[in-house]
C-alpha angles and dihedrals in degrees: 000000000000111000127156138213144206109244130169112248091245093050095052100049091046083049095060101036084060094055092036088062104040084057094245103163085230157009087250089051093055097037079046087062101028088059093045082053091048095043086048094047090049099041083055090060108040089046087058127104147159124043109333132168115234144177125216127204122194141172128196150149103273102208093050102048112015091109098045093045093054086050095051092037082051097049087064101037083134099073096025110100096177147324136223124203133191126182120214105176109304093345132095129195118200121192110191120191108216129194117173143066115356095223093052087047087057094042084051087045087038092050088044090056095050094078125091099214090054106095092199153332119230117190127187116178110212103195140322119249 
């Protein structure tokens, strides 16, 4: 099935340089398995349940969304253990360390994502308690 997308220029190059790189044959070979990675990380999350403990990684522009972030970090304060910050330029990564109820740890990945300055949530569960 053909299908297109919208991508920003710089994505793109760094895209294919990636794939380019790795040897893949072709640009549908590398988004085919960028999207099963993507299919299997979020099926993960979404099968999980119970109490987990969980990190998330997140990058974003720090003058658009500082405030936001801290509110949304604040509204789950409960299953937040702590947090670490760096700045580069303009930029912020926050890594959150997470223990509680898998379904309150999406919603927090779910409300992060929401935002438009953030570039990206990574989450890796580390057990489940």
């Amino acid at each position: 099935m053909r299908t297109s997308f919208n991508i920003p220029e710089g994505l793109l190059d760094e895209f294919d340089a990636t794939w380019q790189r790795e040897g893949y044959d072709s640009r549908s070979r590398a988004v085919r398995e960028a999207m099963t990675e993507y299919i299997e990380s979020h099926t993960a999350l979404e099968s999980v349940d119970g109490t987990v403990v969980a990190v998330l990684a997140f990058d974003y522009e720090h003058e658009q969304i500082i405030e936001d972030v801290h509110g949304v970090q604040h509204e789950y304060e409960d299953i937040i253990a702590s947090t670490s910050h760096v700045h580069e330029g303009d930029w912020c990564l926050e890594t959150v360390f997470c223990q509680g109820d898998a379904a309150q740890i999406r919603r927090l990945l779910y409300d992060l994502r929401d935002f438009d300055a953030v570039g990206r949530v990574n989450i890796s569960l580390v057990r489940r308690t």
